[in-house]
N, C-alpha and C positions, 0 to 999 in steps of 0.2 A: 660460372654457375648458371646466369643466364641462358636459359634451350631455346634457340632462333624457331627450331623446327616445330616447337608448339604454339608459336606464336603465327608463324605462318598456315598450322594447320587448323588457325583456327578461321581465317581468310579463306581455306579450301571450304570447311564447312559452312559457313556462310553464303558464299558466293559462289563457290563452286558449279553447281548445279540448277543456274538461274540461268534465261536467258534474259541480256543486256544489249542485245544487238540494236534493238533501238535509240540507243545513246551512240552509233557508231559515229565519227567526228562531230558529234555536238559539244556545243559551247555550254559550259554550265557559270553564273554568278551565285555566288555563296556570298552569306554576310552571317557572323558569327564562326568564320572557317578555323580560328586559332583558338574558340573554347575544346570541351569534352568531347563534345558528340563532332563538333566540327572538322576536328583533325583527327577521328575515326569515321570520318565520312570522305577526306582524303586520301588515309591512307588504305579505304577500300574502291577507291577511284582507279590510285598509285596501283592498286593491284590488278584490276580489270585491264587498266592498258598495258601491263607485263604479260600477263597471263591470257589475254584475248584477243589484242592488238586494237582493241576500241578507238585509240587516238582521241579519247574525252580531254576535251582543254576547257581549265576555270578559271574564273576571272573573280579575285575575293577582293573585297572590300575589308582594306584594313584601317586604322586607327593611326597607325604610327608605321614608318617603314622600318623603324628597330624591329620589327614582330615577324621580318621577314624571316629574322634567323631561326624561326619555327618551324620556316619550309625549306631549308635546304638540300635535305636528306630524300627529298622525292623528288626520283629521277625520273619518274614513267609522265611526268604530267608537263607538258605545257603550263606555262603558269603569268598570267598577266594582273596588275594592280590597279585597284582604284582605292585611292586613299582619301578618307573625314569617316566622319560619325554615320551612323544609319538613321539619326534625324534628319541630317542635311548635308548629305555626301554631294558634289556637282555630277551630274549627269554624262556621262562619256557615251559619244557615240559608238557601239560596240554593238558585233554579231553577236549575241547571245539568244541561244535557245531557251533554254531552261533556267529557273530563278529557285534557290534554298535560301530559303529563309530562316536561319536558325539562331540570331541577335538578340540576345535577354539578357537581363541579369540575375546571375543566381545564384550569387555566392550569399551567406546570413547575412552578410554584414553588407552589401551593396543594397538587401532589400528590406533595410532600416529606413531607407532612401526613398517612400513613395511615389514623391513628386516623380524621383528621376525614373522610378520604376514604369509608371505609367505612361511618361514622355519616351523612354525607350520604347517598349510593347508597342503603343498606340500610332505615335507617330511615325514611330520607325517602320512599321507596317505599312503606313499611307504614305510615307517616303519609297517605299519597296517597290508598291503599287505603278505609282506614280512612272517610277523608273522602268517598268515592264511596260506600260502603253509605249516608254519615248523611245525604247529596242524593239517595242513590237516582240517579247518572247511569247512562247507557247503555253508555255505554265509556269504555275510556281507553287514548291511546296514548301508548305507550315509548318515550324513545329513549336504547337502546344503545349498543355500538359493535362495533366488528369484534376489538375488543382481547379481547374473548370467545376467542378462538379461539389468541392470542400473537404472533408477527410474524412468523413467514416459514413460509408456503402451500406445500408443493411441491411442490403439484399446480399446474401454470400456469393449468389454466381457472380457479382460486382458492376458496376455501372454500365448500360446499353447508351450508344453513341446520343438518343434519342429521348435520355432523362433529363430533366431541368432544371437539378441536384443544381446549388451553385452555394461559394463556401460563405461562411457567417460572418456578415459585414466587419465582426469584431473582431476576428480571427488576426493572429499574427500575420499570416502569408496573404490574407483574403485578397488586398489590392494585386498580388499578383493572377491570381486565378480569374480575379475579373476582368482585369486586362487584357488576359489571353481570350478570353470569349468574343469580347468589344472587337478586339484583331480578328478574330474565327469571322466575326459579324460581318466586319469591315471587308474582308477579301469576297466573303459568299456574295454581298450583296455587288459587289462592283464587279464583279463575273457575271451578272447578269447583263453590265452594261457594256462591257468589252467585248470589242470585234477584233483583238488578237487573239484572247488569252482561248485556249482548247480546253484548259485542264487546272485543278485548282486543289490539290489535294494537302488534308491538314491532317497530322498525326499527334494526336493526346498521349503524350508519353508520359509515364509514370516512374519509377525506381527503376537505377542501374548498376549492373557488376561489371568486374572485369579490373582491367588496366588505366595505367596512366590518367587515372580521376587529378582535378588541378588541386593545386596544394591546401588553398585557403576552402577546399570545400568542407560540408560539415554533416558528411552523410554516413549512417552507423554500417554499411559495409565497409568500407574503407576504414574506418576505424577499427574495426574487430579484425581484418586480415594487419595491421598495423601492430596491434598487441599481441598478436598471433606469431610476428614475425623478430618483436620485442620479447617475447615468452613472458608477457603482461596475463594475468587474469583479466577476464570480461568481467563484468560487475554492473549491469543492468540496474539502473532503478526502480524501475515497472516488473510486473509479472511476464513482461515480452509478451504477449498476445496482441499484438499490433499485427497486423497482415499489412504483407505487401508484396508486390511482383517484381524480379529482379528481372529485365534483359539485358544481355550487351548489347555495346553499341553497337557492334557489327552487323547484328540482327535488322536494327532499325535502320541502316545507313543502306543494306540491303533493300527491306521496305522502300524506304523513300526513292532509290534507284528504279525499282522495276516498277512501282507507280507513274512514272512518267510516261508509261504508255497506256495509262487511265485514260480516259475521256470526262466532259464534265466534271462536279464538286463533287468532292468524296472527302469522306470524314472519316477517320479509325480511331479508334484506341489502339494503341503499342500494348506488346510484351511475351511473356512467355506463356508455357503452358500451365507451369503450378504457382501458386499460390504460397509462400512461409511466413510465417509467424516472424518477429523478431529474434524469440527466443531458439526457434529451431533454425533459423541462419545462424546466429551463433555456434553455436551448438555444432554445427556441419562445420564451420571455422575453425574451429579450436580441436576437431579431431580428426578432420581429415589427411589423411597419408600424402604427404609430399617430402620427396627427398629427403626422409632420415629427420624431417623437423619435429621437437616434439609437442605432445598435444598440450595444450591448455585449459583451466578449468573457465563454467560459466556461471556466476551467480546470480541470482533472479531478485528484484528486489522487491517492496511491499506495497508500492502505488499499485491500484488496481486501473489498470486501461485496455480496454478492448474497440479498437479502432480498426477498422477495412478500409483501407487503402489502395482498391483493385480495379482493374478494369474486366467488362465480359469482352472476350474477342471475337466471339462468333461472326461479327460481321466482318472482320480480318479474313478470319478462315474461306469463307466465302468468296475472297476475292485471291484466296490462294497464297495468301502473306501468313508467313510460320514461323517461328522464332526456331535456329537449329541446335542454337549454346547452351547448355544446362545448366543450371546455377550451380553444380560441381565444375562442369568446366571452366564458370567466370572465376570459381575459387582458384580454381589451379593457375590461370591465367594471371590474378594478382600478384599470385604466390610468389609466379613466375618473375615475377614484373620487377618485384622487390626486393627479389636475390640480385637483379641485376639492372638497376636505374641509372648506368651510365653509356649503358647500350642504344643505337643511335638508334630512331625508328624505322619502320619496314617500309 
């Protein structure tokens, strides 16, 4: 029941019509390469050197060499190891161009874990750093998040790169959003003192749809295409009027690819072009047409919360980064996903 070809076609729209030619035999180090966004940032790698002949070879930083068996299935990539933590991995002398930095933790229940939250984010950042003077790479890019800023925007157009929004010391997630700023800090200012680094660009990513999200996440997309595929009712406790932005990853994995031929610090906010409410992704879940499944109802509950959760992009657009996935397509994409989870990946 699994369709390869829409899985693929969604690789075309993505990346299709970018050019990557600047990545042609460059070396990239990835650290976080076997989370969410990490192994949809390979297998839009995996697809570039199929599809374009780029010859991108990555060198990831993993934890355990059991997690290889994550990357089997990608044929198109050269693939070298460095193995410990991104606090205090050893240093290998390696050709590496390009540095992703995409290493957090962010599953609920990992970020019960302050201390270790902070020690990831912080020093695993100045761990990163470190390791790009002793390769001499070119850049390295960041990824953030929107938690920088706190949770609810009241401006509707949604946060500009340039607000100084930051989240409520009390807040559950807050040590994570700060974290990420303190690292945003930490790379900007040491680009000042680097006579490698060219390029330094960090992406505030916010809410995602799509496919193969990890198991232990606890995010209400994934669970409404879950119930949907269970023929579970939704059942909201709130009135759903929480806004938020959904991109795929393939979008951002795009972004952060054709950013490498930025110059200088650059800063973005991720995402798409609209904006939904909680209650109308839902709502899209539960009646959208795929293959014969059928629809589900959505119930709306009696807490009243009106939160904006969004980012503005205009300064994205400007530099010509466009998200191409509709948050119909990320639906169909899950849909996709979930008829058929023992399919190997692309």
């Amino acid at each position: 029941m699994y369709n390869k070809s829409e899985h693929i076609m969604l690789h075309e729209k993505a990346l299709g019509k970018e050019d990557f030619n600047h990545l042609y035999n460059k070396t990239i180090f990835i650290t976080g390469a076997t989370g969410f966004l990490g192994m949809w940032l390979i297998r839009s790698i995996d697809y570039l050197n199929k599809t374009l002949c780029l010859n991108i070879k990555i060198v990831i930083l993993l934890r355990s060499k059991y997690k290889k068996r994550l990357l089997k299935n990608f044929k198109n990539i050269k693939i070298d190891y460095i193995y410990g933590n991104v606090t205090d991995f050893s240093f290998k002398k390696k050709k590496i161009d390009h540095i992703i930095h995409l290493a957090a933790e962010t599953s609920e229940k990992k970020n019960k874990d302050k201390i270790e939250v902070v020690n990831t984010i912080i020093n695993g950042t100045i761990r990163v750093l470190k390791y790009s003077h002793f390769i001499k790479a070119n850049s390295i890019s960041y990824l953030s998040s929107g938690g920088v800023y706190g949770k609810n925007c009241i401006n509707e157009e949604g946060w500009k790169e340039s607000d100084n929004n930051c989240p409520n010391l009390y807040d559950s997630v807050a040590t994570y959003g700060l974290s990420k700023k303190c690292a945003e800090n930490i790379l900007i200012e040491s680009f000042k003192k680097s006579s490698n680094l060219k390029t330094i660009n960090i992406f505030r990513a916010f809410s995602f749809g799509g496919s193969y999200f990890n198991t232990d996440n606890h995010f209400a997309f994934d669970d409404f295409i879950k119930k949907r595929i269970n023929q579970k009712d939704i059942n909201l406790l709130s009135n759903g009027l929480v806004m938020r932005n959904y991109m795929h990853p393939l979008d951002i994995a795009s972004w952060i690819l054709t950013s490498k031929k930025f110059d200088k610090v650059n800063l973005f906010n991720t995402g798409a072009n609209k904006n939904y409410s909680i209650k109308n992704l839902a709502k899209r879940i539960a009646k959208i047409k795929y293959n014969g499944l059928p629809p589900i109802k959505v119930k709306t509950g009696s807490i009243k919360t009106k939160e904006n959760y969004i980012p503005n992009l205009n300064l994205a657009k400007k530099f010509g980064l466009k998200a191409k996935i509709s948050l119909d397509m990320q639906i169909k994409d899950s849909l996709n996903y979930y008829y058929g989870k023992k399919v190997k990946s692309l």
